[in-house]
NUGUTI-498774 format. One line per 10 residues: their letters; for each residue x, y, z of C-alpha. Coordinates in steps of 0.001 Angstrom, whole numbers, plus 500000, padded with zeros to 6 digits. Last residue first. Example, Ala and Ser with C-alpha at 12.3 -4.5 7.8 and 13.67 -1.06 7.14 Angstrom:
% NUGUTI-498774
SA) 513670,498940,507140  512300,495500,507800
//
This chain:
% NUGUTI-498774
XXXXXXXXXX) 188877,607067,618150  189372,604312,620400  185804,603025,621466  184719,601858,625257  181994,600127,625530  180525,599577,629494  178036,597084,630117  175735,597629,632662  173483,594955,633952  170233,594642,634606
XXXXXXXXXX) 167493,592998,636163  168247,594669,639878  168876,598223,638398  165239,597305,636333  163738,596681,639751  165415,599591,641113  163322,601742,639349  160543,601118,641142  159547,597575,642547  161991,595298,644165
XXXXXXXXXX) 165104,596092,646417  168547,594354,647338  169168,592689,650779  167127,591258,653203  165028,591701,656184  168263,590998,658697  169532,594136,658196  168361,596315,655503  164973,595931,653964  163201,595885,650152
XXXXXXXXXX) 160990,597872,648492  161460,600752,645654  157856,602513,645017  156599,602839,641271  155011,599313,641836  152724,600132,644981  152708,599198,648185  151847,601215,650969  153050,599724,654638  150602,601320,657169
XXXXXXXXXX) 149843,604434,656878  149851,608029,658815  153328,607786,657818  155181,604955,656200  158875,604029,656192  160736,601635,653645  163710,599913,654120  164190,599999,657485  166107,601478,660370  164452,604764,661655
XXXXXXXXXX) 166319,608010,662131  164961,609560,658488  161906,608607,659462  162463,609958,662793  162697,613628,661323  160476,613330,658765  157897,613085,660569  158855,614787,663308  158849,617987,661476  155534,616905,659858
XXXXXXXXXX) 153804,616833,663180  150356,615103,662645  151726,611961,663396  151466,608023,663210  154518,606516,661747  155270,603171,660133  157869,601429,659680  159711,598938,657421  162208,595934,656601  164663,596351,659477
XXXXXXXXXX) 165130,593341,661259  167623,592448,664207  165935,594613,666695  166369,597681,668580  165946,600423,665974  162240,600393,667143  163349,600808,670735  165828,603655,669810  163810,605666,668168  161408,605720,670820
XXXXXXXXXX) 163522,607068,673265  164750,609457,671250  160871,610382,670608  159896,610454,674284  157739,608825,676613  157217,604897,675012  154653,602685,675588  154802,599142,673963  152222,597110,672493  152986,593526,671404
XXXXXXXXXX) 150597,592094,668515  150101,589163,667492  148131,587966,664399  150479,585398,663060  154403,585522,660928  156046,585141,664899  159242,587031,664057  160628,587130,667088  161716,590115,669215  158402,591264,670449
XXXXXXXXXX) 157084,587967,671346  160326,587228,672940  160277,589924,675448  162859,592806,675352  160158,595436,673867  157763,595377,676599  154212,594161,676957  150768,594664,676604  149619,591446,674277  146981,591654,671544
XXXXXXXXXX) 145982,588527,669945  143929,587808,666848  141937,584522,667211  144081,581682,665789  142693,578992,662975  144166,576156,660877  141088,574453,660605  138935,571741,661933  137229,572247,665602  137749,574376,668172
XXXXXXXXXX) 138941,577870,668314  142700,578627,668721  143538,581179,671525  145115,584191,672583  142714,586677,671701  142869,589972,673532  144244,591740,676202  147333,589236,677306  149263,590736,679843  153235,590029,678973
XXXXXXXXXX) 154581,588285,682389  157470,585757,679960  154838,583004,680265  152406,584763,678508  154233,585587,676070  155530,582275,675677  152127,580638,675678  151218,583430,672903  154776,582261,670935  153755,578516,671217
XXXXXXXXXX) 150345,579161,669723  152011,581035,666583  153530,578200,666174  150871,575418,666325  148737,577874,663711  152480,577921,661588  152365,573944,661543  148317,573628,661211  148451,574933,657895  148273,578830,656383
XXXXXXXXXX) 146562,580911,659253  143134,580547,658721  140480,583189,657754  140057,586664,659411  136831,589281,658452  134352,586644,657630  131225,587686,657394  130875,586927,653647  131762,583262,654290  134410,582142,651252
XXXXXXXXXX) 137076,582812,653570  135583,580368,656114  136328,581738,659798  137598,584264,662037  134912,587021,662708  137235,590004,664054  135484,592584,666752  137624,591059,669920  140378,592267,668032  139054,595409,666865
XXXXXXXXXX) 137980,596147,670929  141882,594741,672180  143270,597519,669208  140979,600237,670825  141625,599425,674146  145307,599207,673694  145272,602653,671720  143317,604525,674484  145359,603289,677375  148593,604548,675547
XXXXXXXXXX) 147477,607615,674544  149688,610010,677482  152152,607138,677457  153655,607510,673456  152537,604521,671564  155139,601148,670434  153459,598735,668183  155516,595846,667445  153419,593679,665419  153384,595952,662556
XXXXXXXXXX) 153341,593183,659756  155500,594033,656767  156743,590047,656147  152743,589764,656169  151371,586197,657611  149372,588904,660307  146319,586768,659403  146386,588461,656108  145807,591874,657260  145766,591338,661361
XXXXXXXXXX) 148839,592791,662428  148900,596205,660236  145180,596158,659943  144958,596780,663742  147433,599601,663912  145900,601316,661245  142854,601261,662916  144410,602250,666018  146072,604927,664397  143159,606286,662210
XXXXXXXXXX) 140880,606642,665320  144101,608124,667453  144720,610625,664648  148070,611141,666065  149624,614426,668439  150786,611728,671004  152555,609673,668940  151616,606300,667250  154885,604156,666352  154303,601373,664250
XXXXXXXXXX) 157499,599276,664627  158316,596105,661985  159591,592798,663132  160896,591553,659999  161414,588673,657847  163250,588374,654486  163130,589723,651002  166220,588308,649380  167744,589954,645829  170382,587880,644567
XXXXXXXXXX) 173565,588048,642128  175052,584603,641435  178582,583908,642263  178814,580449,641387  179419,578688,645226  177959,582125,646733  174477,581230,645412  174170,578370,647821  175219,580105,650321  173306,583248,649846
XXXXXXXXXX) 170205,580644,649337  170971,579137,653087  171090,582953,654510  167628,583511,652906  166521,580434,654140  167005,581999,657893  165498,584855,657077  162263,583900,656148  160664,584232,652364  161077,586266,649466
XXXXXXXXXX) 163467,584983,647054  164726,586339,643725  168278,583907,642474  170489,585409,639742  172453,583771,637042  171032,580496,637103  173078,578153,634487  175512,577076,636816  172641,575737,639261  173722,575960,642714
XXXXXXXXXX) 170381,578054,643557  168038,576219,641301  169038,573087,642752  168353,574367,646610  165193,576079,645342  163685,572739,643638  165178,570091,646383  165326,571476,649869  162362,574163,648718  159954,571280,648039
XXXXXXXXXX) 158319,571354,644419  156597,573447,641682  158448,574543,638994  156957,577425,636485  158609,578353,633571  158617,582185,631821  161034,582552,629052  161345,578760,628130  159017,578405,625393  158065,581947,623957
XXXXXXXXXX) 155058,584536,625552  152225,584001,623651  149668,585631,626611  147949,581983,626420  151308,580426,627971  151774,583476,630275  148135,582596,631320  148556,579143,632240  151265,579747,633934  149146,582594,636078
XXXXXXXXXX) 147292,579427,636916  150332,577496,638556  150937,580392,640635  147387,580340,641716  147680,576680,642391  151345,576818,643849  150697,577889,647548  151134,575883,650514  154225,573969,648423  156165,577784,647730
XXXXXXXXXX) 156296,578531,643913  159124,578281,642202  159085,580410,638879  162250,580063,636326  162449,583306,634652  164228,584534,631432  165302,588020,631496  164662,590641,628925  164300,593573,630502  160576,593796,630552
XXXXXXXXXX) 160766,590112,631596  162806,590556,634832  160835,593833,635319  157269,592080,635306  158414,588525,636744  159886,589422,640228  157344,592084,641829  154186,590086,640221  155261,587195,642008  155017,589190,645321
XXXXXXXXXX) 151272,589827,644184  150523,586270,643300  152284,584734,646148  151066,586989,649336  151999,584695,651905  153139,581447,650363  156286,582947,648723  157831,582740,645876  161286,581487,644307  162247,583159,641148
XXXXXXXXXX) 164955,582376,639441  166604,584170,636938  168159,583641,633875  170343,586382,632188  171200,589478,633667  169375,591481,630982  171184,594204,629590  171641,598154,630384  174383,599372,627857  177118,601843,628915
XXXXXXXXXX) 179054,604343,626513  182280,605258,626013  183906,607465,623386  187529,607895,623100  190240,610852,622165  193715,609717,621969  196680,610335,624581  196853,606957,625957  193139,606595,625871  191103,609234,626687
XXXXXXXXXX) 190273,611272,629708  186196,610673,629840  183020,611929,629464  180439,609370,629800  177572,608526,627395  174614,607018,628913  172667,603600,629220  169004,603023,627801  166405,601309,628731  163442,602519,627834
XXXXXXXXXX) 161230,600437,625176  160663,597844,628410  160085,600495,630981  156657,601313,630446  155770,597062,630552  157393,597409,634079  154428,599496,635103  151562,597377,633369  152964,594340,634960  153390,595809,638647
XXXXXXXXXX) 149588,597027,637734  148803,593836,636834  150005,592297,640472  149170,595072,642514  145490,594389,641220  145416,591145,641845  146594,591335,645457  144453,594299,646276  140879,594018,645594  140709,590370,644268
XXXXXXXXXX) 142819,589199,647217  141167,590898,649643  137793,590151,648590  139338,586303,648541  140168,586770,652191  143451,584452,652331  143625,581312,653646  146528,579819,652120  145163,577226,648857  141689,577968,648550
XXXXXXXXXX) 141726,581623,649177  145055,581662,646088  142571,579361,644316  139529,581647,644470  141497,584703,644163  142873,583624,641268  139388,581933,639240  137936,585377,640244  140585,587776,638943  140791,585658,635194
XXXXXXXXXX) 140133,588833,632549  142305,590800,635093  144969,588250,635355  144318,587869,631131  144574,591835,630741  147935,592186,632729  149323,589159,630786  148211,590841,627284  150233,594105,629091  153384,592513,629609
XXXXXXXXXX) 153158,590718,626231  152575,594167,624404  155630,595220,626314  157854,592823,625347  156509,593423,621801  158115,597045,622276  160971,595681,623559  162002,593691,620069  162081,590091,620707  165411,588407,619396
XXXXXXXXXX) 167137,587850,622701  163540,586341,623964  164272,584253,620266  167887,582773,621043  170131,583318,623615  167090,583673,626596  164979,581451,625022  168180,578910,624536  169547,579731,628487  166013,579656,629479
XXXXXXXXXX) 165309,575726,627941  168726,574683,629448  167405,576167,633077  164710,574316,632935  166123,570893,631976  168652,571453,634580  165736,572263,637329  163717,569221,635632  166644,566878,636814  166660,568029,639539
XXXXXXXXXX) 163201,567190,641208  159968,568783,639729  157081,568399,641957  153302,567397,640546  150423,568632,643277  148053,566696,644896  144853,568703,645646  142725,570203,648143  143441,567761,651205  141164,568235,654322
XXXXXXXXXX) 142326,570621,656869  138806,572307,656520  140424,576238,656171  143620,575771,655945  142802,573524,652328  145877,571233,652445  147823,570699,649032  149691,567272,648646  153187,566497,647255  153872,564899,644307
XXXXXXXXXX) 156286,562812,642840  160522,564632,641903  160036,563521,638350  157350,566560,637283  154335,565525,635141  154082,567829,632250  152524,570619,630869  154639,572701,627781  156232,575703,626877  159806,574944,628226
XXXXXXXXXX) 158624,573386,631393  155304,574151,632983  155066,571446,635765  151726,569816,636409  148775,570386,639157  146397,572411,636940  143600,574092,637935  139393,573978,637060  137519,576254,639920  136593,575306,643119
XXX) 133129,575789,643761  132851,578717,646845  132441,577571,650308
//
């Protein structure tokens, strides 16, 4: 176990540390089950004072910040996560599970690279001239301006938290939003940390604020606040629906990242060794708690045999244990809760005639633990239906590509894909048939800030990263002068 680092457990609220009004609630370490720390909640009344302290940042010196010292703050913030990777990783592995190597190699990085992106964009915003027909008979000139959309809040997910984080605060500040951070309860230390950091970074009171606290209170007050102009939330579907209702009440834009169910499709013409491994990582990465995860994974019937075997092999190849331990290639699943879940949805595929190949159980002892589980089943069963947020796979065969097409389109989600093919013809051909908002081939799920992300159907609505982060930050003014 690695020595926990120093953290804070208080609210940061319009530059400062203090104890929230709403109590405390405690932090659970998934991997022991015994309590990590007690953490300081906000309750409503430190939502309004929040929000007051963004409206003044936001009206008064943020206004008054040129972009190119936006910028420099972007990048100081990008230097401190960088300067601070271990003490991150550490908590974020402390507080969900995660593989710190796997935070520190990808999570952290994503995160100060989204920062370093969105830090381009701040000198760059500019709107355009448009031709037009005048104005009862005399000559005008219009323009648009790009501006900030005001305050926005941020509610974050337990999953992935820094990273995802990283995908909400870099373009809302580059375009000179204010941001109200929530983190999610199983989370908040790293979040809490990267507080810390903004504060040392010199960014001004009030423009980046960080509110720890129960979604029913914090995320439900920040979403009916007034003040809020625009709630960011990543997180399930079905509290994705509850914020559009909340938001609807003041007509705040949003931009939800929900669940999915996501297909990985290996063909017959695949790399089969870089399929099945791809295959693997896409349900096991993060103890499959990855809105992305490919846990329906549908191969054609002349490589079907070979791709079970090899997934059920990786499987039965995963250590699942302390994050901290070197040989440990799976930690927990995030608190006993989602591990009881995910144990429901194996006795239900098992119950609905799937044939379990691997995994399938919870080893003894303290923990929040599942062994990775591979089922052979068929696309109408619950287990490949449901979002199940664990490592469980459900393996489909499939004989042609219409065919195919149409079992990965079957399903209420539609966040992304992923391909396996040599054929770049078909490539490009079923991407462009397949319903989600981002597709991968030979891949599973890049991420990177330059690239849009974001679903369609039930995964959500809007995008992050790319330039549709600043289209989802901004917006356009049009001026329109008589001449």
């Amino acid at each position: 176990m690695s020595t926990v680092p120093e953290f804070t457990t208080e609210l940061l609220l319009d530059g400062a540390w203090e104890t929230g009004h709403g109590g405390t609630f405690t932090s659970i370490n998934p991997s022991t089950g015994l309590e990590l720390a007690r953490v300081s909640a906000a309750d409503e009344g430190d939502v309004d004072r929040a929000v007051h302290a963004a409206t003044r940042a936001l009206r008064g010196e943020w206004k008054q910040t040129p972009p190119s010292r936006r910028a420099a703050l972007l990048h100081r913030l990008a230097d401190l996560v960088e300067r601070d990777g271990e003490i991150l990783a550490t908590l974020e592995a402390l507080d969900m599970g995660g593989l710190p190597g796997v935070i520190q190699g990808m999570h952290i990085p994503n995160l100060a690279g989204s920062l370093r992106y969105y830090a381009g964009w701040a000198d760059k915003l500019g709107g355009e001239t448009l031709p037009n027909d005048g104005y009862m008979g005399r000559p005008a000139f219009a323009y648009t301006r790009r501006e900030p959309v005001g305050v926005i809040a941020a509610i974050v997910p337990w999953n992935s938290p820094m990273m995802i984080l990283g995908w909400k605060l870099a373009p809302a500040l580059a375009t000179g939003n204010t941001i109200i951070i929530k983190p999610a309860e199983d989370a908040s230390l790293s979040i809490l940390h990267i507080g810390k950091l903004a504060v040392e970074a010199g960014f001004p009171p009030g423009v980046v604020q960080v509110l720890p606290g129960p979604g029913r209170i914090v995320g439900e007050a920040l979403a009916v606040h007034p003040g809020v102009h625009k709630v960011s939330f990543t997180g399930s579907t079905e509290i994705g629906r509850r914020i559009m209702r909340n938001a609807a009440g003041t007509f705040k834009r949003t931009t939800l990242e929900l669940g999915g169910k996501s297909p990985n499709i290996v063909f017959d013409d695949a790399d089969l060794d870089a399929a099945i491994g791809g295959a693997a990582a896409g349900i096991m990465i993060n103890s499959g708690q990855t809105c992305a995860a490919g846990s329906r994974v549908f191969v054609h019937r002349s490589v079907y045999d070979a791709v079970l075997d090899g997934m059920r092999d990786i499987a039965e190849a995963q250590v699942v244990g302390d994050p901290f331990d070197a040989a440990t290639t799976m930690g927990p699943l995030v608190n006993a809760a989602q591990r009881d879940a995910v144990m429901r949805y194996i006795g239900v595929g098992n119950d609905e005639g799937a044939r379990l190949v691997a995994g399938g159980t919870a080893p003894d002892g303290p923990g929040c633990f599942v062994r990775p589980t591979v089922f052979a089943g068929t696309n109408e069963q619950r287990i490949a239906r449901e979002e199940i947020f664990g490592p469980v796979a459900t393996v489909v065969p499939f004989d042609t590509d219409e065919e195919v097409i149409r079992l990965a389109n079957d399903t209420p989600y539609g966040l992304a894909a992923t391909i396996w093919t040599r054929d770049v013809s078909r490539a490009h051909t079923v991407s462009a048939e397949l319903e989600a908002g981002a597709v991968a081939v030979n891949g599973w799920s890049p991420l990177a800030p330059q690239l849009p992300w974001g679903g369609v159907k039930a995964s959500g609505l809007g995008r992050e990263l790319g330039y549709e982060g600043i289209l989802a930050n901004t917006e356009p003014k049009t001026v329109t002068v008589i001449l």
